[in-house]
N, CA, C and O atoms as a Maestro MAE file, in Angstrom:
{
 s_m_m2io_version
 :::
 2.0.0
}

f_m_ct {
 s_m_title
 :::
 protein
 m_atom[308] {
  # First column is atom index #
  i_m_mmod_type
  r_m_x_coord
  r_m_y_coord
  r_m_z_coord
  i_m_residue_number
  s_m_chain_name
  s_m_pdb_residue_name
  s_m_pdb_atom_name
  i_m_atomic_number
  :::
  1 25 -9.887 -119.947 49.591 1 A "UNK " " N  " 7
  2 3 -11.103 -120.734 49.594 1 A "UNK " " CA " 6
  3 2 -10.785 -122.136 49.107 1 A "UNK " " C  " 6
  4 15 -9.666 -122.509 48.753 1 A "UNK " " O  " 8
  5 25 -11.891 -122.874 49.128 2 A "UNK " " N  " 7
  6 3 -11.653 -124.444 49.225 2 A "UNK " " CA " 6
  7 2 -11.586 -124.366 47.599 2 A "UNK " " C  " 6
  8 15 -12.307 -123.545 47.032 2 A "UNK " " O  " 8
  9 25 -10.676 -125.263 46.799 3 A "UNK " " N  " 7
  10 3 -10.377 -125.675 45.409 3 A "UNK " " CA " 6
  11 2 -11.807 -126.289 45.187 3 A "UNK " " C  " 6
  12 15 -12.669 -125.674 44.560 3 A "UNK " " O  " 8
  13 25 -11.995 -127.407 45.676 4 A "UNK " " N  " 7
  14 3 -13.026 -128.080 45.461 4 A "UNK " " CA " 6
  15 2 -14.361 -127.714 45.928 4 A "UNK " " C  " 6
  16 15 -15.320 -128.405 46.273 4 A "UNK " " O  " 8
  17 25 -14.162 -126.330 45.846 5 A "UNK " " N  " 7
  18 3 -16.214 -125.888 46.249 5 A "UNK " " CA " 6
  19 2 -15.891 -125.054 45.039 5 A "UNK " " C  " 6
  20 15 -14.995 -124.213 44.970 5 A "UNK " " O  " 8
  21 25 -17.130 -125.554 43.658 6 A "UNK " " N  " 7
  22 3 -17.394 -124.649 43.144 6 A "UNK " " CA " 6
  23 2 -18.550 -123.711 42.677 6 A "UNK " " C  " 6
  24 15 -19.563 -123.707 43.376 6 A "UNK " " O  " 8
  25 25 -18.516 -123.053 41.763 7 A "UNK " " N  " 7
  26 3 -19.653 -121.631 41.823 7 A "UNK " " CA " 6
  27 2 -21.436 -122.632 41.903 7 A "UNK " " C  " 6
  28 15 -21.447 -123.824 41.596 7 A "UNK " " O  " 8
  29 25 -22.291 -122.160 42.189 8 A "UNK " " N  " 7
  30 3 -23.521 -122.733 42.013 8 A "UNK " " CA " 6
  31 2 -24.463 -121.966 41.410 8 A "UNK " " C  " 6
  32 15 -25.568 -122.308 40.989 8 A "UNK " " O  " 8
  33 25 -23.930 -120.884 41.401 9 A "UNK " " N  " 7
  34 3 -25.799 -120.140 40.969 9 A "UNK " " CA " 6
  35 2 -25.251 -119.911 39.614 9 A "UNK " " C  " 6
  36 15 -24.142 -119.588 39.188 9 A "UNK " " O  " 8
  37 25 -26.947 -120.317 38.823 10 A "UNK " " N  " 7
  38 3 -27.466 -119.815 37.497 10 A "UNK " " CA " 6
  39 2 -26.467 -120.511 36.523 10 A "UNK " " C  " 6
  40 15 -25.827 -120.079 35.565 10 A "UNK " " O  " 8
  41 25 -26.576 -121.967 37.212 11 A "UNK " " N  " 7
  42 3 -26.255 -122.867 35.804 11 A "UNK " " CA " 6
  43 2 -27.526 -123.431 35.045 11 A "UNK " " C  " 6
  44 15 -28.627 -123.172 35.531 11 A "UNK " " O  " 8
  45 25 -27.462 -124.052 34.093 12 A "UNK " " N  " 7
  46 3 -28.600 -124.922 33.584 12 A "UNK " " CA " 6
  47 2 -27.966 -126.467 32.867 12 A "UNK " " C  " 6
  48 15 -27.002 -126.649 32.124 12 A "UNK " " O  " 8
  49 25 -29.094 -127.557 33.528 13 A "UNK " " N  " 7
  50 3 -29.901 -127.646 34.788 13 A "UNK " " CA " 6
  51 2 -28.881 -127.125 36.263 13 A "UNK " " C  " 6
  52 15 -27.709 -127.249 36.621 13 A "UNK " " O  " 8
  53 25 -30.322 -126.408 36.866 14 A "UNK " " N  " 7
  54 3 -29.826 -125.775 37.936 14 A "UNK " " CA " 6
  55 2 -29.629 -127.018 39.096 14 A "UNK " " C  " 6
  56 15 -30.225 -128.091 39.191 14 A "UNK " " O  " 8
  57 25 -28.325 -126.307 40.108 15 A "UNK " " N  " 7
  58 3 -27.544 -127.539 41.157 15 A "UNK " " CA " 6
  59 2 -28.718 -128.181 41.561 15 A "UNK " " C  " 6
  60 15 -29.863 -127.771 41.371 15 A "UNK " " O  " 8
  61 25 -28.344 -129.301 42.178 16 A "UNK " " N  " 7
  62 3 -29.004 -130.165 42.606 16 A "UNK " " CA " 6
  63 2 -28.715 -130.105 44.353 16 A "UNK " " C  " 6
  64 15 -27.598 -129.755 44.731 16 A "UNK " " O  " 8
  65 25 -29.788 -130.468 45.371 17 A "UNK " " N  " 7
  66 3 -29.198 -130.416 46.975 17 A "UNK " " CA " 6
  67 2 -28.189 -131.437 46.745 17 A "UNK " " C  " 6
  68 15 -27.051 -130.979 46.637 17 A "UNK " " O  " 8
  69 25 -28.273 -132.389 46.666 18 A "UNK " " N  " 7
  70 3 -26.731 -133.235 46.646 18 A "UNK " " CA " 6
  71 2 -25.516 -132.442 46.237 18 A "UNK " " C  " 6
  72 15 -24.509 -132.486 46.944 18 A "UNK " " O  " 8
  73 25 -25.558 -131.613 44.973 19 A "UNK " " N  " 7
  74 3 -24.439 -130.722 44.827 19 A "UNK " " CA " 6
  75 2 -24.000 -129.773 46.121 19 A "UNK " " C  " 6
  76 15 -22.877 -129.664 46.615 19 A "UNK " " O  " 8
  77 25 -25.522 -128.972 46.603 20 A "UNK " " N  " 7
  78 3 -25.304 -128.157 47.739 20 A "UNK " " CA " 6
  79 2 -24.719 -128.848 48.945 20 A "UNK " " C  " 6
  80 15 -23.658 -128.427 49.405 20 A "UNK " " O  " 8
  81 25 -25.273 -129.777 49.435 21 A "UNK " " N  " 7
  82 3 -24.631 -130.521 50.512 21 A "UNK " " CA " 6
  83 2 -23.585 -130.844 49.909 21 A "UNK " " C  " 6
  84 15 -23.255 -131.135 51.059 21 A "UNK " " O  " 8
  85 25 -22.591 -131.130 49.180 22 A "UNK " " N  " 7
  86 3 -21.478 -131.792 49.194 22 A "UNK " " CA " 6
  87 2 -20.569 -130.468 49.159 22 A "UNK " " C  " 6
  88 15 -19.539 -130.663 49.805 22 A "UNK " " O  " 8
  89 25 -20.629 -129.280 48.645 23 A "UNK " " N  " 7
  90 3 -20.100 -127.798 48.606 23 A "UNK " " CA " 6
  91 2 -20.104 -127.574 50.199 23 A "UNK " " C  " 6
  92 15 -19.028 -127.528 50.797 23 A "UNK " " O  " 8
  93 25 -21.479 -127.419 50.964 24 A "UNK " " N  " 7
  94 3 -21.766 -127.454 52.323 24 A "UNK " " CA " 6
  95 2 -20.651 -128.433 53.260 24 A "UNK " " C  " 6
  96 15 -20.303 -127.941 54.333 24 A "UNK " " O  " 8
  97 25 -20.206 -129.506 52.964 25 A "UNK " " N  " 7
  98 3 -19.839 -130.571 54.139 25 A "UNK " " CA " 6
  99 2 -18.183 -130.263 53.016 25 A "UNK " " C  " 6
  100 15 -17.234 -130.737 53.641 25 A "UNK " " O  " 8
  101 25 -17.779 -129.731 51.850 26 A "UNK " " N  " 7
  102 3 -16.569 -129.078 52.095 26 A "UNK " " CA " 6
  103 2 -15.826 -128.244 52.596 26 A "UNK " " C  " 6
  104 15 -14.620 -128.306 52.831 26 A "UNK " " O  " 8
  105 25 -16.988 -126.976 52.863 27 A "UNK " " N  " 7
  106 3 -16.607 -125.652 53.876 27 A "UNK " " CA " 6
  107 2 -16.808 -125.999 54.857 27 A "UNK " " C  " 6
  108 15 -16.079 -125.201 55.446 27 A "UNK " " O  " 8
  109 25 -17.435 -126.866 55.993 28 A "UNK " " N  " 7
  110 3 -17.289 -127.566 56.970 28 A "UNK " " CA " 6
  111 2 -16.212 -127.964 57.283 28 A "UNK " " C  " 6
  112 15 -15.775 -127.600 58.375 28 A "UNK " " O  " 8
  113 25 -15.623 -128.612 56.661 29 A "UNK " " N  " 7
  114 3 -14.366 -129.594 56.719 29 A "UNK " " CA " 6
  115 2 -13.170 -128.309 56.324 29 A "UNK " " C  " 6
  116 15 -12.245 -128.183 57.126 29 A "UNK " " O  " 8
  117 25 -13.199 -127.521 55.287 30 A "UNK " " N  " 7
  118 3 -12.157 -127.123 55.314 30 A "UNK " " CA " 6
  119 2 -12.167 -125.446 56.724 30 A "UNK " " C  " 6
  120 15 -11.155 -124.770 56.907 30 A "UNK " " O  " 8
  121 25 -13.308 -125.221 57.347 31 A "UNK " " N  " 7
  122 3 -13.598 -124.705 58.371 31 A "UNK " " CA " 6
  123 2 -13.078 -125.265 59.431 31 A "UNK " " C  " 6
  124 15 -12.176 -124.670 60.020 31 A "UNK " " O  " 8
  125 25 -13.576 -126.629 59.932 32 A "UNK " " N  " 7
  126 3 -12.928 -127.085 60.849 32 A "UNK " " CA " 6
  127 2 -11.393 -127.828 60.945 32 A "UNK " " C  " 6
  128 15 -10.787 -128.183 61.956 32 A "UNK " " O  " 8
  129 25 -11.049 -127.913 59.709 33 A "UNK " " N  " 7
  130 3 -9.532 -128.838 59.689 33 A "UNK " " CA " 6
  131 2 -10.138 -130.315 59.490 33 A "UNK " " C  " 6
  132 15 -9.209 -131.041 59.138 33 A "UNK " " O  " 8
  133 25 -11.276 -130.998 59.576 34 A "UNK " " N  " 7
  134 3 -11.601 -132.277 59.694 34 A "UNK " " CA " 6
  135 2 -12.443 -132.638 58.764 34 A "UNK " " C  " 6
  136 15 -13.562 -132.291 58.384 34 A "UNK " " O  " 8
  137 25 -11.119 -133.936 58.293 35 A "UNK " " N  " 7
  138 3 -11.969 -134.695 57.011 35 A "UNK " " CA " 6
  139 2 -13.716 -135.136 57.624 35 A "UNK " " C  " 6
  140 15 -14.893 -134.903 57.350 35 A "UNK " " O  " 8
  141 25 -12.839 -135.943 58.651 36 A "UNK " " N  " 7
  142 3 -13.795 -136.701 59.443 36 A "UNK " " CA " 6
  143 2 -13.743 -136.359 60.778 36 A "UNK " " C  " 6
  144 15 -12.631 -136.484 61.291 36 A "UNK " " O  " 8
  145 25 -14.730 -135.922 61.557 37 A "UNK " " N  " 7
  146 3 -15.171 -135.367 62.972 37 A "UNK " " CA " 6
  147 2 -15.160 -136.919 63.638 37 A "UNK " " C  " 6
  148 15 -15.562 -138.040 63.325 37 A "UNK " " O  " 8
  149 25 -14.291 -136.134 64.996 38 A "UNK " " N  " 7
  150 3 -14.441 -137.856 65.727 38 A "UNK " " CA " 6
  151 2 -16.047 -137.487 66.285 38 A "UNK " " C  " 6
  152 15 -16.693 -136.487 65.971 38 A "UNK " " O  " 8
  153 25 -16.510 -138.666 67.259 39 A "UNK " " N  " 7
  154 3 -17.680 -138.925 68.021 39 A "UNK " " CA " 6
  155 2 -18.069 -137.889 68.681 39 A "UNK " " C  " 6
  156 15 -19.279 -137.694 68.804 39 A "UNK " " O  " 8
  157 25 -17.189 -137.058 69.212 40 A "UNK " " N  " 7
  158 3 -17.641 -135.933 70.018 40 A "UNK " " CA " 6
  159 2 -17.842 -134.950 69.320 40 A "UNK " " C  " 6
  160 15 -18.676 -134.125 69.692 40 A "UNK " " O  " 8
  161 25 -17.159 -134.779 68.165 41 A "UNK " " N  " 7
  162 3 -17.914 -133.577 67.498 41 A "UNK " " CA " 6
  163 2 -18.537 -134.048 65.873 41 A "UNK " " C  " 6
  164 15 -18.283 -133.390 64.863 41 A "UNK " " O  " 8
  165 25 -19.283 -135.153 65.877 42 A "UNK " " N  " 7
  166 3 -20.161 -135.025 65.394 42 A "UNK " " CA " 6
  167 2 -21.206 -134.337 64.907 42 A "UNK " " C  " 6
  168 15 -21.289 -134.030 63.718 42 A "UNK " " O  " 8
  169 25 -21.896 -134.106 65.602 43 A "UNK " " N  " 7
  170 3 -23.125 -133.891 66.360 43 A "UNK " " CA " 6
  171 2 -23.150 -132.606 65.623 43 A "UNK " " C  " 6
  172 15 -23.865 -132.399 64.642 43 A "UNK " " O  " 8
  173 25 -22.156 -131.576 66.261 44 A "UNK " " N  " 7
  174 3 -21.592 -130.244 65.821 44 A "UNK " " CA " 6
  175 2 -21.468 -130.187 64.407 44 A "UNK " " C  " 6
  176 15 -22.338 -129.591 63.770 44 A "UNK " " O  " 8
  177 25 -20.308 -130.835 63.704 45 A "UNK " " N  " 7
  178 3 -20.136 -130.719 62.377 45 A "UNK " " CA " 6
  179 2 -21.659 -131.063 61.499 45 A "UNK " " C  " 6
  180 15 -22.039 -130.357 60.565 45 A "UNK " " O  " 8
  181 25 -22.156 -131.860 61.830 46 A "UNK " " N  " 7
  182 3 -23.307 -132.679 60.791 46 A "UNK " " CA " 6
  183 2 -24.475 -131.244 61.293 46 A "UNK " " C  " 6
  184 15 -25.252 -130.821 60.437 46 A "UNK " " O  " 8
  185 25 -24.469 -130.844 62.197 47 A "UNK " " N  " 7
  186 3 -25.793 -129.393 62.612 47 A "UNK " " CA " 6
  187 2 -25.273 -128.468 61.537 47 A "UNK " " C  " 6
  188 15 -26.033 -127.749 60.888 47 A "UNK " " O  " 8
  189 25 -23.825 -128.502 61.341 48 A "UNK " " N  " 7
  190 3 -23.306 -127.233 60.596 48 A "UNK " " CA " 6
  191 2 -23.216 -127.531 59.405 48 A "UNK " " C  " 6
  192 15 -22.822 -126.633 58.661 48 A "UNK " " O  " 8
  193 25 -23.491 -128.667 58.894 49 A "UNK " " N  " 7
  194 3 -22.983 -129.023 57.464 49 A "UNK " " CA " 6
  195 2 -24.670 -128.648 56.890 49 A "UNK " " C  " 6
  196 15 -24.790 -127.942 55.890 49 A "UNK " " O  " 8
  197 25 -25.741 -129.108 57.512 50 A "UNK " " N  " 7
  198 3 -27.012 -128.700 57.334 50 A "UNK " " CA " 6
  199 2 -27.789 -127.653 57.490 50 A "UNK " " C  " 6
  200 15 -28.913 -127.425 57.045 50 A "UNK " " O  " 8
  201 25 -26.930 -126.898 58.315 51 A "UNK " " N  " 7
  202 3 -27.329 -125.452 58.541 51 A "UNK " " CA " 6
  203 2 -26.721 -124.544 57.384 51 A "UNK " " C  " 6
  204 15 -27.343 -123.489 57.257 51 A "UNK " " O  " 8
  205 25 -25.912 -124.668 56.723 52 A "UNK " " N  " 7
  206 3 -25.048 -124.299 55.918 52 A "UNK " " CA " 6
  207 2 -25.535 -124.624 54.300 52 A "UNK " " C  " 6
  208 15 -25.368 -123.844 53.363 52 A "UNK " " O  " 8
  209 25 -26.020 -125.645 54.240 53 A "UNK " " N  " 7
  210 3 -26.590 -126.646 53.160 53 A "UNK " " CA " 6
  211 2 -27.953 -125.369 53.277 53 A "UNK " " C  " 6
  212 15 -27.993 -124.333 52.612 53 A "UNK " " O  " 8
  213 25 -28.934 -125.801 54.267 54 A "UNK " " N  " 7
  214 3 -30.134 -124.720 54.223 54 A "UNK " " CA " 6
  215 2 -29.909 -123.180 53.652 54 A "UNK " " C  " 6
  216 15 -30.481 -122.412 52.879 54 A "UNK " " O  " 8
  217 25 -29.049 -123.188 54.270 55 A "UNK " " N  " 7
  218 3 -28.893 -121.431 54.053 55 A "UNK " " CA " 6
  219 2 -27.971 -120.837 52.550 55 A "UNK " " C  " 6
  220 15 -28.000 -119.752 51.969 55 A "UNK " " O  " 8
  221 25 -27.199 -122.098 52.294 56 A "UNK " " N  " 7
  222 3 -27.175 -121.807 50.560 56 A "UNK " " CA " 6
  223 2 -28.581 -122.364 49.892 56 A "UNK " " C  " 6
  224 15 -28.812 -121.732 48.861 56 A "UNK " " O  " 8
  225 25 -29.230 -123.005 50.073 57 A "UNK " " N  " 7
  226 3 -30.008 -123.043 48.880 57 A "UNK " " CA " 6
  227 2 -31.241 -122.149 48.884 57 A "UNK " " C  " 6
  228 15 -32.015 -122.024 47.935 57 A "UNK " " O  " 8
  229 25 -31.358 -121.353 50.433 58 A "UNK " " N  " 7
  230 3 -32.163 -119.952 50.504 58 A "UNK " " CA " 6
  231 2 -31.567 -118.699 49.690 58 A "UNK " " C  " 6
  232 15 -32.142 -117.693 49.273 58 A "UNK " " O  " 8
  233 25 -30.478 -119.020 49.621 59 A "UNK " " N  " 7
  234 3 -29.576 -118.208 48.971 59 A "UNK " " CA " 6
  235 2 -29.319 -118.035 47.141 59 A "UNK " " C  " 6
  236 15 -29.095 -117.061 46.422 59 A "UNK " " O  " 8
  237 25 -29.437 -119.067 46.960 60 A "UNK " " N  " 7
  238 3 -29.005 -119.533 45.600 60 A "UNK " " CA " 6
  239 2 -30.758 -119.341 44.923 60 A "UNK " " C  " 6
  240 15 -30.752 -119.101 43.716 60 A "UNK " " O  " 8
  241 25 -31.981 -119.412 45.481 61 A "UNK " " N  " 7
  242 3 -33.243 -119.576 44.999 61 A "UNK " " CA " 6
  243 2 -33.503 -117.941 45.039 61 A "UNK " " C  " 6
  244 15 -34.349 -117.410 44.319 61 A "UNK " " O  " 8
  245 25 -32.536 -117.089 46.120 62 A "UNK " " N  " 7
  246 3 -32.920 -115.587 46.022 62 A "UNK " " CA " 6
  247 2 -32.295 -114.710 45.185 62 A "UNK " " C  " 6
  248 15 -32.637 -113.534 45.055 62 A "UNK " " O  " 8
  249 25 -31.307 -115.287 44.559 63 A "UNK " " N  " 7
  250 3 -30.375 -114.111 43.651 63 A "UNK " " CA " 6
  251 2 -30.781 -114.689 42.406 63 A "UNK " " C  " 6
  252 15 -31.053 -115.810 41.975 63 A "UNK " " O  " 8
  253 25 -30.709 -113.242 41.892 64 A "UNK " " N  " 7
  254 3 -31.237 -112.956 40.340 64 A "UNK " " CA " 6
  255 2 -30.143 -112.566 39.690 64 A "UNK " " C  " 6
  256 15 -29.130 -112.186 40.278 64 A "UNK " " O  " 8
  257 25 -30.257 -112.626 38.476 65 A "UNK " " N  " 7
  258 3 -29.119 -111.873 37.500 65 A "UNK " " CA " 6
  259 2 -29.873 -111.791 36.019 65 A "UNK " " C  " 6
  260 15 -30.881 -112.354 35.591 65 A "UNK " " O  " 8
  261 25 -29.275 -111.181 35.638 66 A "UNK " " N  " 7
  262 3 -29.802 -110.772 33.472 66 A "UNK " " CA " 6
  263 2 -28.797 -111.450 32.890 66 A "UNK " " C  " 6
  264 15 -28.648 -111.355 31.672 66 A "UNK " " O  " 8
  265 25 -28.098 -112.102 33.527 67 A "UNK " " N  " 7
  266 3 -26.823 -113.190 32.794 67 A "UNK " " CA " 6
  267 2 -27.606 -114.332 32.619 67 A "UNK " " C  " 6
  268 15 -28.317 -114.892 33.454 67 A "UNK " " O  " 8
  269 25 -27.317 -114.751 30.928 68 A "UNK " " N  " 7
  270 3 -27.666 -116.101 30.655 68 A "UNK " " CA " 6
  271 2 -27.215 -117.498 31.112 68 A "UNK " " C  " 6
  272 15 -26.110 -117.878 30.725 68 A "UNK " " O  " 8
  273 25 -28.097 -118.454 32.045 69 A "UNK " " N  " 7
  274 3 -27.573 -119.420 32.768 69 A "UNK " " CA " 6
  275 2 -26.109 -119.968 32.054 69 A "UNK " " C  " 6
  276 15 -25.962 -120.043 30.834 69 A "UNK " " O  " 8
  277 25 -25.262 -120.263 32.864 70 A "UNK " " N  " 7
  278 3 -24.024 -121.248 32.300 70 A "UNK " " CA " 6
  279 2 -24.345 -122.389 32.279 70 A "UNK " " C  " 6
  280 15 -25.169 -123.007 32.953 70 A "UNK " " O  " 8
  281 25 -23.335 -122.847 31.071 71 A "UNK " " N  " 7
  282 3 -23.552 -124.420 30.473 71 A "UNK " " CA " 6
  283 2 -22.474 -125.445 31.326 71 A "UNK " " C  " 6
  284 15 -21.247 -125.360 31.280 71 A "UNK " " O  " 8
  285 25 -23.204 -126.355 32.052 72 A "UNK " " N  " 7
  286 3 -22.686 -127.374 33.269 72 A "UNK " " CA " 6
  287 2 -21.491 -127.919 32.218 72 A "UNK " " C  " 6
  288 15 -20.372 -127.801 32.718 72 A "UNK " " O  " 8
  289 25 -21.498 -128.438 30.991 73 A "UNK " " N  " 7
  290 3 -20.585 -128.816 29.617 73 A "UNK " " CA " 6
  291 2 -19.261 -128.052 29.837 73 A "UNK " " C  " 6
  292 15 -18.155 -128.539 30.072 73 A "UNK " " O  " 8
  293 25 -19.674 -126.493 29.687 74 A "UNK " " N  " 7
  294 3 -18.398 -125.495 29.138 74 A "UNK " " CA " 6
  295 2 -18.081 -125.341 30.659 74 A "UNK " " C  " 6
  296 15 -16.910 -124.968 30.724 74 A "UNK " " O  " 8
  297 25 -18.480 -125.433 31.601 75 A "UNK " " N  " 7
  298 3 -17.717 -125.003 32.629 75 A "UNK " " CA " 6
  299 2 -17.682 -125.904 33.726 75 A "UNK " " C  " 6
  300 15 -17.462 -125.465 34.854 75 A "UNK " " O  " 8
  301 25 -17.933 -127.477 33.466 76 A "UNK " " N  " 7
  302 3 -17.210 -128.635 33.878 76 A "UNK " " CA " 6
  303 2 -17.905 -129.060 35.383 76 A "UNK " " C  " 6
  304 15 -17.322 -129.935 36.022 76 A "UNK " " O  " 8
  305 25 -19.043 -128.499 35.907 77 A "UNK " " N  " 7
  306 3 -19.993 -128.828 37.161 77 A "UNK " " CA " 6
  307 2 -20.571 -129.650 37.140 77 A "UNK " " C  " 6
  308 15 -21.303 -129.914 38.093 77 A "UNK " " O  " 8
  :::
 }
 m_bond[307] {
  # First column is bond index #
  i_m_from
  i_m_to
  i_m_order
  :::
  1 1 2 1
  2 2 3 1
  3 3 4 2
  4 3 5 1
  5 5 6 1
  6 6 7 1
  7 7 8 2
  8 7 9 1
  9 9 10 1
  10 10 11 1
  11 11 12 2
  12 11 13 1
  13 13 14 1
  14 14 15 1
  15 15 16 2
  16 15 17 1
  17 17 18 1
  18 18 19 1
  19 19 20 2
  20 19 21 1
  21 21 22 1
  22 22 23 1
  23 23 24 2
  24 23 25 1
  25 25 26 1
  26 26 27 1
  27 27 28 2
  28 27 29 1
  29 29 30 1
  30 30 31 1
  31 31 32 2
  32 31 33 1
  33 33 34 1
  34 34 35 1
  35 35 36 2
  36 35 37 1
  37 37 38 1
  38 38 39 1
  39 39 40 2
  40 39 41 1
  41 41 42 1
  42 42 43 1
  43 43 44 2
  44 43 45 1
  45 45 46 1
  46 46 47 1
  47 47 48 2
  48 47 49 1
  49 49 50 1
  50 50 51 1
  51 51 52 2
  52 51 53 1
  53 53 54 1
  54 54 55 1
  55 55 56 2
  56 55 57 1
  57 57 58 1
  58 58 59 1
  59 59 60 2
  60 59 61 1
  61 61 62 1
  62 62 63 1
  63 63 64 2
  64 63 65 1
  65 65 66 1
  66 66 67 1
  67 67 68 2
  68 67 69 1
  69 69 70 1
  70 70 71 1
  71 71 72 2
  72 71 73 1
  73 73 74 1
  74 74 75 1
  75 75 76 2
  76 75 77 1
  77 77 78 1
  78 78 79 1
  79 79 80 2
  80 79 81 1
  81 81 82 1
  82 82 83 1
  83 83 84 2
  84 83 85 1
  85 85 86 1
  86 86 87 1
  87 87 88 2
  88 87 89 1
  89 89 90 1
  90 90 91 1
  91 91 92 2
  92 91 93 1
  93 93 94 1
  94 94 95 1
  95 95 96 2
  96 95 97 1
  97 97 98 1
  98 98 99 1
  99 99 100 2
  100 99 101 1
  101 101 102 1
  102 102 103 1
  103 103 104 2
  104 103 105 1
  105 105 106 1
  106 106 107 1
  107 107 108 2
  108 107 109 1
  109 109 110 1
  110 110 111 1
  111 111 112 2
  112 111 113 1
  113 113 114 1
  114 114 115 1
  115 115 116 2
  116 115 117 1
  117 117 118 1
  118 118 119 1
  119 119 120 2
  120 119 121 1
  121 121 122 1
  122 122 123 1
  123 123 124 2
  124 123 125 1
  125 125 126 1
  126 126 127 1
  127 127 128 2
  128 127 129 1
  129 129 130 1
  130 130 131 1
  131 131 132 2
  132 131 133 1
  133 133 134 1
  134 134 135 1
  135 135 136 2
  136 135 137 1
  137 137 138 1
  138 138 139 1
  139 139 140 2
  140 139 141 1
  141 141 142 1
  142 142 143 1
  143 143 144 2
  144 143 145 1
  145 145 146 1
  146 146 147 1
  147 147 148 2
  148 147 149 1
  149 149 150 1
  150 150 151 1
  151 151 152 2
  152 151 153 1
  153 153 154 1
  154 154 155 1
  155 155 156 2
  156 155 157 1
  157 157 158 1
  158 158 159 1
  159 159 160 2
  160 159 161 1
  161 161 162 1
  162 162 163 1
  163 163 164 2
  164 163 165 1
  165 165 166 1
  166 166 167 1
  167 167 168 2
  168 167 169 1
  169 169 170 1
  170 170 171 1
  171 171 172 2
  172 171 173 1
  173 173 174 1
  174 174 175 1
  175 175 176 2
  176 175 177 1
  177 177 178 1
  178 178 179 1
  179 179 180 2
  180 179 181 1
  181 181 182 1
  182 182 183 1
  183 183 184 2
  184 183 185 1
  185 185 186 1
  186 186 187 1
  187 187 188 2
  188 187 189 1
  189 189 190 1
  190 190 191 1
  191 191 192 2
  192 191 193 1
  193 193 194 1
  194 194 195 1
  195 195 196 2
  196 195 197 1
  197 197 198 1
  198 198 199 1
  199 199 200 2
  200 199 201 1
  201 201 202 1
  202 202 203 1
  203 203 204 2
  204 203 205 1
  205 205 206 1
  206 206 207 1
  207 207 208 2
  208 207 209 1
  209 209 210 1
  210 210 211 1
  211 211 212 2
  212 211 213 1
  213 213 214 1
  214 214 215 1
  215 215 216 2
  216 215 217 1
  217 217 218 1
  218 218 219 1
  219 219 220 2
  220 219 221 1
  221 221 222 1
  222 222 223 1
  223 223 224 2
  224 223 225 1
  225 225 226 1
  226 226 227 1
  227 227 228 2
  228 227 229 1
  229 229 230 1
  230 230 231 1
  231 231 232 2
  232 231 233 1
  233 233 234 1
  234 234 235 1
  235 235 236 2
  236 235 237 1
  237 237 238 1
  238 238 239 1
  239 239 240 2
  240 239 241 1
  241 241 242 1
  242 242 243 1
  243 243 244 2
  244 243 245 1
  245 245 246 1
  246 246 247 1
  247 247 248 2
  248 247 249 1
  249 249 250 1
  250 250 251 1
  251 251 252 2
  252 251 253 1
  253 253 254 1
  254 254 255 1
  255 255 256 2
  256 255 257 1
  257 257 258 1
  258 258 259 1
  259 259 260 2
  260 259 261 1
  261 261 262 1
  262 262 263 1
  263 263 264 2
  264 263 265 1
  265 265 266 1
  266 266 267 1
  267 267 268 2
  268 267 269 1
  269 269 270 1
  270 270 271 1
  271 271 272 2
  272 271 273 1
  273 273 274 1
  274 274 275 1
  275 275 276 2
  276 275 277 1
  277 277 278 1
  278 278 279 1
  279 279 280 2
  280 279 281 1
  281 281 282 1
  282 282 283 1
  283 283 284 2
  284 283 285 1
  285 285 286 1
  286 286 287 1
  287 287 288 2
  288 287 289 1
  289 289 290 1
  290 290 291 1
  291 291 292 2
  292 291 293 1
  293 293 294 1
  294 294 295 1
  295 295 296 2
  296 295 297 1
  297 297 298 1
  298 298 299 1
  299 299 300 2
  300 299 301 1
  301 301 302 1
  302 302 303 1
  303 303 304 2
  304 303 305 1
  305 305 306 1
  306 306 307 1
  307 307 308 2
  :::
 }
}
């Protein structure tokens, strides 16, 4: 998995969409091989970076746990 995507759920304060999109448009990129999508696949990458973005933060608002939120401080997010 990508170094630079890290955990999101049940920190406090909880992620922000800017956090999600930027996690989102890393698994993109490290999905497709491309820092940067030329012109033609644009279009493609940026549908998937937002489709991806949507569907973690449906994700991240549905899971529960009895674990006490982590501290953004002690674990560097």
């Amino acid at each position: 998995m990508c170094r630079s995507i890290k955990t999101l759920f049940n920190f406090e304060p909880a992620v922000t969409d800017e956090e999600i999109r930027a996690a989102s448009l890393q698994f993109v990129r490290k999905l497709s091989g491309f820092a940067k999508p030329s012109k033609v696949n644009m279009l493609a990458f940026a549908a998937a970076v937002d489709e991806i973005a949507a569907t973690s933060k449906k994700l991240l608002e549905a899971l529960e746990t009895s674990a006490p939120p982590r501290s953004r401080e002690k674990y560097g997010s």
